[in-house]
Structures are given as C-alpha cells and as structure tokens.
N, C-alpha and C positions, 0 to 999 in steps of 0.2 A: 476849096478843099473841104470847110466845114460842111457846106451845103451836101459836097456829092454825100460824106460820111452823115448826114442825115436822112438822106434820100436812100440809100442804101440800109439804113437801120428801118428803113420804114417798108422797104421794101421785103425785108427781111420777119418784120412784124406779122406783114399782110399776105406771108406764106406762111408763115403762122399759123393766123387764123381760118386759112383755107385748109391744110393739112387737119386739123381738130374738128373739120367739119365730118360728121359721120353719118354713114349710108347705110341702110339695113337691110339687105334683100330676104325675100321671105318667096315661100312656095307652097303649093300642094298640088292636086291632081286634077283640080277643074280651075275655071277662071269666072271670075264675075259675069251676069249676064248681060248686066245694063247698066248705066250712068243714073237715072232717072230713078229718084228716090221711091217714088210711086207707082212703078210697075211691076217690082218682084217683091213680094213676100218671101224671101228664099235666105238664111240665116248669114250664108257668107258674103252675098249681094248686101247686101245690109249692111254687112260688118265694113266692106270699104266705101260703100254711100257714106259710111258715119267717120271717114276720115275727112269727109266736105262738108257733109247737110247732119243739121242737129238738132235736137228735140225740146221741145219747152220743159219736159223733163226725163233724165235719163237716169240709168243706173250707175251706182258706185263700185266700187270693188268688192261690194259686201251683197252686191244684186240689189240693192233698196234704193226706191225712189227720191231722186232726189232735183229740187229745181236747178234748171239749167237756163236755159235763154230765160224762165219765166225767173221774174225775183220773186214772185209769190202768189198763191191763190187762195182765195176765201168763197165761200158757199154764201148765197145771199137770197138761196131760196131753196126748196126741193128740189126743184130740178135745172136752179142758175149756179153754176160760176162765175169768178170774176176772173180772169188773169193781169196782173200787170207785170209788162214788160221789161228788164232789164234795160240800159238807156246806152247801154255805152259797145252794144254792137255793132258792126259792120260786118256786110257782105266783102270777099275777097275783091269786089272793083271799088271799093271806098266807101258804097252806099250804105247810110246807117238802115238796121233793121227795124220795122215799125208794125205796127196792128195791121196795116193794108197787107204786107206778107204775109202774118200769118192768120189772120182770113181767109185771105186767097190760096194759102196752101191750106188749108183744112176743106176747101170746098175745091179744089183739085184732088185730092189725095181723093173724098167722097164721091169722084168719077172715075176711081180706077177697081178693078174686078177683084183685085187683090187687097188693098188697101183701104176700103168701104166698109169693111168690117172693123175698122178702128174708128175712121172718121167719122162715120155716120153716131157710131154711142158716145162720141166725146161730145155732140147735139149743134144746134146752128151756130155759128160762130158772129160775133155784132161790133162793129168798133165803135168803142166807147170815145175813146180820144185818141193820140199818137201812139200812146203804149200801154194801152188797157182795151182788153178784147173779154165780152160775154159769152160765154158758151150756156143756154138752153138745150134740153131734152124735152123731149115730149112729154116723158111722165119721168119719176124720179130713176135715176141710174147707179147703185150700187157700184157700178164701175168704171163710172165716168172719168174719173181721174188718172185710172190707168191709160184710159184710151185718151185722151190728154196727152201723153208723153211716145206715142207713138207714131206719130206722124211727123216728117221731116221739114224743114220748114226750107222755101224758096224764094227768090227773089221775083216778086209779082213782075217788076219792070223788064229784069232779064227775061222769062218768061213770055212775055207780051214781045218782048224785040225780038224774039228769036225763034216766034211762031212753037213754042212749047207750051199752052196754056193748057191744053188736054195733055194727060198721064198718055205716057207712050203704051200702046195695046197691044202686048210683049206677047200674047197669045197667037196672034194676027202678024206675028211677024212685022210687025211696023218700025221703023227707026225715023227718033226723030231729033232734033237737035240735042234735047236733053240726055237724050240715050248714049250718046256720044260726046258730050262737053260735062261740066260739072263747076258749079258757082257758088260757093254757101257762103255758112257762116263760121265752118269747121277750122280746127286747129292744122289742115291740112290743103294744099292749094291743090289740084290735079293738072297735070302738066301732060302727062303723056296715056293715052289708053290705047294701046293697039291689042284688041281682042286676042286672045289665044297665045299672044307673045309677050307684052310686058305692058305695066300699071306704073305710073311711077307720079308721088306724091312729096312736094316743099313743103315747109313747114313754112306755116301763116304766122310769120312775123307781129302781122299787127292784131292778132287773137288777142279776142279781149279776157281768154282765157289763163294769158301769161300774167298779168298786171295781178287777175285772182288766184295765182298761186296752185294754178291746175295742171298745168304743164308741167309731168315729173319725167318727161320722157328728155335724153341727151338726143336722140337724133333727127337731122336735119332733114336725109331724103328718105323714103322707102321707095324702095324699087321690088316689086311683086313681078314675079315669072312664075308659070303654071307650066309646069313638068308631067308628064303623064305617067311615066316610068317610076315605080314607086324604088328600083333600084339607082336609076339616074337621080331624082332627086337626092336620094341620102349622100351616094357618092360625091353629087355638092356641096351637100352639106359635111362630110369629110374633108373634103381636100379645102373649105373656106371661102365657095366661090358663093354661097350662100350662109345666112346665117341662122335661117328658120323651117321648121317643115311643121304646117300645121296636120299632117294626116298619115303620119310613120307606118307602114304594114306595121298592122299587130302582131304577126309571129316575130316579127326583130326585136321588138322590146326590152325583152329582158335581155339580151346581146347588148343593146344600144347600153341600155340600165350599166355596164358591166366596161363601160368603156370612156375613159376620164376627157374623152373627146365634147362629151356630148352632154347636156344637161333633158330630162326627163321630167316632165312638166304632164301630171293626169290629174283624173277627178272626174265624179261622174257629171254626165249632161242632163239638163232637163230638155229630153228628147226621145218618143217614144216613135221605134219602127213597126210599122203596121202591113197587112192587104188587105188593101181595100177590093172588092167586087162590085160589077154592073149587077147593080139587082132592078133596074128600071126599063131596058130594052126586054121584047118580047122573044127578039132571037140576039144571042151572042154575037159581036163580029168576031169574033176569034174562036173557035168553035166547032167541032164535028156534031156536035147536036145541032139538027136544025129543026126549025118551028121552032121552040120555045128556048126557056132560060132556065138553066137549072139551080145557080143563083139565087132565085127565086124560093126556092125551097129552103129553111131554115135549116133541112136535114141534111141537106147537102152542105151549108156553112160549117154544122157541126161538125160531121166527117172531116172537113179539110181541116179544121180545129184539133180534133182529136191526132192526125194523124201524124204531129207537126212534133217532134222532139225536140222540144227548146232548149234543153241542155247539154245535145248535142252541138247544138249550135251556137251554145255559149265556149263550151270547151274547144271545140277542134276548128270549127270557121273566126269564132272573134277570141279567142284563145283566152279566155278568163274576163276578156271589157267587154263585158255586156250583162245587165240585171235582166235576168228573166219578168215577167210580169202578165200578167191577166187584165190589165186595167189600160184605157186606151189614151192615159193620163201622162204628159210628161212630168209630172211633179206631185205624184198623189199626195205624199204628206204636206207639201207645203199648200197644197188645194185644201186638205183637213178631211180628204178621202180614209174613212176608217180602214185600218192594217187588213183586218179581216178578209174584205174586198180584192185586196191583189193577191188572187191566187188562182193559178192557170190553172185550167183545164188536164183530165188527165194525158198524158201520150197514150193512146189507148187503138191500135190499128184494128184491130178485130171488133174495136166498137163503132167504128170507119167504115169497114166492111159493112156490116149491119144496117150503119145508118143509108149507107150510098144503095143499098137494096131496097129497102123500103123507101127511098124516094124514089125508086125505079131506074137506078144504075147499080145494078149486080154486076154490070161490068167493065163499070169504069165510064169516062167520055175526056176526052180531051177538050183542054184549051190553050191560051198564049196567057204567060205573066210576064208582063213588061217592067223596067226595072231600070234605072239611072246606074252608069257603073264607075263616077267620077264623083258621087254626092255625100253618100252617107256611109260609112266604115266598112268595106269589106263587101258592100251592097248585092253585085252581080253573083258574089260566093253565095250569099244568104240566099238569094232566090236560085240559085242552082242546087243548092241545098234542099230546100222545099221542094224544087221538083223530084228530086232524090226521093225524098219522103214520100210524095204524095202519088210515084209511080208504083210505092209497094201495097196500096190499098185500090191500085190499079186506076186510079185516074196518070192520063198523059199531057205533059205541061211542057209545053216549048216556052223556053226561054228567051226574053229579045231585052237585052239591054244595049244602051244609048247613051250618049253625055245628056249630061244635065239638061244644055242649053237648048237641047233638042225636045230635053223630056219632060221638063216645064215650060214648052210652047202647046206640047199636046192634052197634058193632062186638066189643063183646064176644058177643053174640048168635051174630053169624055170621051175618048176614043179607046180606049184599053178596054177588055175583059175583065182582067186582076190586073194591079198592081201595087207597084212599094210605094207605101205614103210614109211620110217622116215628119213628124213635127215637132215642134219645140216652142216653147211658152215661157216666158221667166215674170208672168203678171202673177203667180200665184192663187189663180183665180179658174176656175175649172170654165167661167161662160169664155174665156178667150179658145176655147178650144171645143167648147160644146156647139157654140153657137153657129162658127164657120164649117167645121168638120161634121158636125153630126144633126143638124137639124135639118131640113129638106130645105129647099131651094127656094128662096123669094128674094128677088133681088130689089126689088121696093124697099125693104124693110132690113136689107145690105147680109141675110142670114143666108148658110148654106151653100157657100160661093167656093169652096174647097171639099164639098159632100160629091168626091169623085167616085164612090161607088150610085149617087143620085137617088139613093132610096128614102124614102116616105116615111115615118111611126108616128101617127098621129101621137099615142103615148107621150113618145120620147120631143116631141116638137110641144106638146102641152106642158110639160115638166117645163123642159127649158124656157118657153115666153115666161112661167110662172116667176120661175129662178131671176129671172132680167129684169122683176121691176119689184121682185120681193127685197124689202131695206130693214128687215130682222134677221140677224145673219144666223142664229142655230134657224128658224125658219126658214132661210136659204139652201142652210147647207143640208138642210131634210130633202128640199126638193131636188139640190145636187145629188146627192148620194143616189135617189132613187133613180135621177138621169144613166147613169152609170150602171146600174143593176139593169135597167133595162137595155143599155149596148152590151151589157154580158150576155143578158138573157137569149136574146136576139139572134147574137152574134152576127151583127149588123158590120162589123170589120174584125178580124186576128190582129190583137196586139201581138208582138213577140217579144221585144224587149227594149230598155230603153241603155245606150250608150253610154259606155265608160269612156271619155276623153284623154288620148295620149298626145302630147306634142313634143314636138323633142329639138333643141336649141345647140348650138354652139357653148361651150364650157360657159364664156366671157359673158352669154347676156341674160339678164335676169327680167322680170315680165309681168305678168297676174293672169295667172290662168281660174278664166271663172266658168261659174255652170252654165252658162248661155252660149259658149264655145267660140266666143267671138273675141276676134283679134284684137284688140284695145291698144292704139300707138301711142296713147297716149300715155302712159306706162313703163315702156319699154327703155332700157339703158342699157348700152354695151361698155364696157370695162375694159 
C-alpha cells in the first residue's frame, strides 16, 4: 500500500512539472528564409538562426558588445587579434566547441555573397591551439572587432557529415542540409521547421549559458507560426491562441494601446527605408524608355527626390512610426553623423517637373518599383504611396510587391528597375553600411555585395577604402561624413525614413524590446 501511495505521489509530482512547462507561441507576417546561418543577411532570419548559432560576441540588452563563446580578446599587433575560447561549450549533439569550428565557420561564412562582408574584415582566421584562434588583416582594421561578433559559428564536423561545408546560395535557390536542419551551440534546440507553417524551438538544457547565469527566460518551447493576415494574427492574439505579434498594423495601436488585453512594447529601430535604382544597365528592364536609362541621370534622381512627401508618409501610411530623414544612415547619431546632415530634401513637385524636363522627360516615363509586402512596416503601402506621388510630376510606376522570400532571392540578382532596400545596423559604425550598400562592386575585396542599384562613384568608393584602413577616429570620421555628403549630393539612393518599432504582447509576458528589432528568447517570461 505504501509503495502504490508513493508511486502515485510521484506520479503526481511529474505532472507537475510537465503542467509548469511553458510554451510561447509568437507570430508576424512573413517567416524565416533559411536554416543556414550564412545565407541571409535579413534581420528576422537572423533573429531565429540566433535561437541555435551564436557569436563569439554578441549584443546585450543595452545593444553593446559583449563576449560570448569568446572569454576574451587581446590585439597583439595592428592588424592581429587573439581570441580565446570559452572551454566549457557544446554543440547540441554533445560535441565540445573548439578553434577547428570557428575557423572553419569564419572561412565558410567568407564564401557566402551575403555574409563576406563580415567575414572577410574580421581577417584570416589561424588556430593557435584548442581554444585560441588569430585573426590577421591585411592592413590595420578599425573594425575589426565588430566584424568578429557577426558571424555564427557551426559545427565544422556536422558540416562535413552532412555535405553542408559551402553556405547554401539562397539567391540561386539552392537547399541544402543546412538550410533545412539546424545544430549549434545556442540556448535553443530546433526541432521542427516546416517553412510557411510553423518553427518550433526546446530549450537546450545543457547550455552552457544556464550554469552562467544567462538564461533569464521561464520558457521551455517556442513555437513560431507566420500568419499573413495582419487581422487573423491579432485576433490570435486575442482570444490566447498566441502570445506574441512581432509586426501589429500600425493604424491599431493606439486601440491596442487602450486595451488591458494587450501589452505594447515600441521604440525606434536602427533601420533606414530606402530606393534604390538601376543606374548601371544601358536600357531599363522595367521601362517604356528604351535605349537608354534615365537613372542615369542625376536629374532625374532628383525629381523623384523632390517629389516624395515624406510626411505624408509618416502621418497617414506609418501613422506617426516612422522618423523622416535625409541620411541613408540607420543610426546617424550613434555613427557620430553631424545633426546638421539629416535633413531631407524639399517636397517640392514643380521643382520635379523642371528637373524631369531638363533631363529630357517633360513628360514623364514610366517604370516598375518592386517592393517585399511581408518585410518591413506597412512596406507595399509605402511604395504604392510613392507611386501616388510620383504619378503627379507625371512619371508612371507600376507597383509589384512580393514576400520576402521571393524578394530576397532576386535582389541580389539585380533584376529590379527601383526598389525598396531596408537596412539595419546596430555596429554603430557607418563602414557596416557604407561598405556593402554604397561602394561599387568588388567581390575580391568582399565590398558592394548589397549596391542593388549597382552604380559606380569613384569619389564615394575613394572615401570609403580611405575610412577602412583610417585608425584616428576624428580622421575617420572627416572622411565618413564627407562619404555621406556625397550619397546626398548624388542622390545615388532616396532615404525615406527610418522605423519606429511597435510589438504588441499578451498582458502576462514581459521581454526587451531593443533597437535592432530582434526577438531575444532569451529574455522572455510569462507570468
């Protein structure tokens, strides 16, 4: 009798501790692209890669750098670091982490089209011993360190077993083991990824991030489902069947704001929305002008510059979340971009008219602007917006928006006339964004690998090599600023503005919403 009445109490225990297990499901309007830490550069691909693969250094809740896999790094020359390793890592199949991994994910990551712009300026990577790896540059790198903490680290063996040693080439439509399983060293195991319909992520038990007191989050599973329906998700999030929506239409807000259902979690993003133009092809593919590019013409940038009512677009399409801006900068102040600088151009349509004349369109020409409508706030509205605007200075602009997953295979390509560029940076450093977006194109030297309008300034490409190997930082930052003057001058791309971040939660859970816009589970606690 004692035994069954212990077996029963135990029984009783161990529904217990299943019932207190908690699940968090979360949502928004697109879904991850890839598995494979090193094929998308894309902020929310990122954000659930970093629930498996992790960085020798990563951000805190305050956005500042801080070591992670690495315990520490020291400078042992101008252009050497040292890293040593952390000892007491494992990968999710039991393997301890070692210098041969991240070696071999630093010169992985250095083959992929997206990802080269990090790998390559953190310099060649050298194993010293088991858990101390050199990184070398060529000449001295002022930012080496950032690019250090941005690259994901893998397991060289899994890798090699599972024919994943080359970055899957996400452009190309390629799938390859990686892009569809996931292995690290994260606080989060991947169990389930069915594209389009649900992510579902365990908590890694044996993280060696518990033991150091990193693990502030209560729950066990996340379960991610991508909803398209920006009224279907909320109404999830109503009635409890979810408990997160990272991307609320902006016009509910203040409704939401107003309703003790719902917790409202904003703040701006370091993330500036842009269009970019083909100013390198001789004829448009998207186009009634043929023979040539009108693009090409500075005055014709200007026009479409001038004709653009950004505060229109702040008010009635992103209903108050969105900073206007002139600078093509997600983070001008914390770049050390003088105030002065960020300030748009006028709305000036009759100065439109003018300009599109004297470039030899008195009467307008049409193109296509292509545009992701699952990516970035309100996206497809904003460029239907601009076509709005840019049909009263008499150019004709057909609209084609796309999910993401469709629209970050092609834009690498360079297949678009115009389109919406988005980016976002939380390095604090204006080369993460000069170097990839705005310099011309050399893939030797890993630059220019996101310059989806493809143009050329010899200027602005002299600036920036000067700025990458310049180590006196007001000297730097002379030659940043004048980088910047000459993408206004130019108008080499239209900033419009950079995003005000709204997320909006179930009453019971509380979180960290930072400016990089990214989901952080490690964080999160329901009540």
């Amino acid at each position: 009798m004692l035994a069954r009445i212990v077996v029963f109490c135990l029984a009783l225990g161990l529904a217990g501790g299943a019932s207190a297990a908690k699940t968090f499901k979360w949502s928004s309007g697109g879904d991850s692209t890839t598995q494979d830490p090193h094929a998308q550069d894309e902020s929310f691909t990122k954000s659930v890669n970093a629930f498996v693969y992790e960085r020798l250094f990563q951000l805190g809740k305050d956005m500042n750098q801080i070591p992670w896999l690495a315990a520490s790094v020291k400078s042992t020359g101008p252009s050497t670091r040292v890293v040593t390793l952390r000892k007491d890592v494992k990968f999710h199949d039991g393997t301890p982490m070692t210098a041969d991994d991240v070696v071999f994910s630093f010169q992985r990551a250095a083959k992929s089209k997206q990802f080269r712009t990090y790998a390559t300026p953190a310099g060649v990577p050298k194993k010293i011993d088991a858990y101390t790896v050199e990184f070398t540059t060529a000449v001295p790198n002022p930012t080496q360190l950032n690019s250090l903490g941005e690259v994901p680290i893998m397991s060289k063996a899994w890798c090699e077993k599972n024919n994943s040693v080359e970055p899957q080439d996400f452009a190309a439509k390629e799938v390859n083991f990686a892009s569809r399983n996931a292995m690290g060293t994260g606080p989060y195991k991947l169990v389930t990824y069915e594209p389009g319909v649900k992510t579902v992520h365990v908590k890694n038990t044996e993280w060696w991030g518990i033991s150091d007191k990193r693990m502030e989050s209560n729950v066990d599973t996340y379960e991610y489902r991508p909803i398209t329906s920006a009224a279907t998700r909320l109404a999830a999030l109503k009635s409890g069947e979810i408990d997160f929506v990272l991307d609320p239409p902006v016009q509910d807000i203040t409704r939401l704001k107003d309703d003790a259902t719902f917790k409202i979690w904003e703040g701006d993003e370091m993330r500036i929305i842009s269009i970019t133009f083909d100013q390198a092809r001789d004829e448009l593919l998207f186009s009634d002008v043929k023979g040539k590019n009108p693009f090409k013409d500075k005055r014709v940038r200007q026009a479409l510059n001038h004709a653009i009512d950004e505060n229109a677009i702040k008010t009635q399409v992103m209903r108050g979340l969105a900073t206007p801006t002139g600078l093509l900068s997600p983070n001008p102040k914390g770049e050390g971009i003088p105030a002065a600088m960020d300030k748009r151009v006028a709305f000036d349509p009759e100065a439109s008219k003018k300009l599109l004349a004297a470039a030899g369109y008195p009467n307008g020409f049409g193109f296509t602007l292509h545009c992701p409508n699952d990516r970035y706030i309100n996206d497809e509205r904003i460029c239907t917006a601009l076509s709005g605007m840019w049909a009263r200075v008499g150019v004709t602009v057909k609209v084609e928006a796309m999910p993401k997953a469709q629209y970050f295979q092609r834009t690498p390509k360079k297949e678009f006339s115009a389109c919406m560029q988005g980016w976002g940076d939380t390095n604090r450093d204006s080369a993460f964004t000069l170097k990839p977006l705005f310099h011309s194109f050399n893939a030797e030297k890993s630059l220019g690998d996101t310059n989806y309008g493809n143009f050329s300034n010899a200027e602005l490409d002299a600036l920036i090599d000067a700025m990458d190997v310049e180590m006196d930082p007001a000297k730097r930052q002379v030659l940043i600023n004048k980088a910047w003057e000459v993408l206004q001058t130019e108008v080499l791309a239209i900033p419009l503005h950079r995003q005000v971040i709204p997320w909006v939660s179930r009453a019971n859970v509380s979180l960290v919403h930072r400016a990089d816009n990214k989901f952080a589970p490690l964080w999160v606690k329901i009540d």
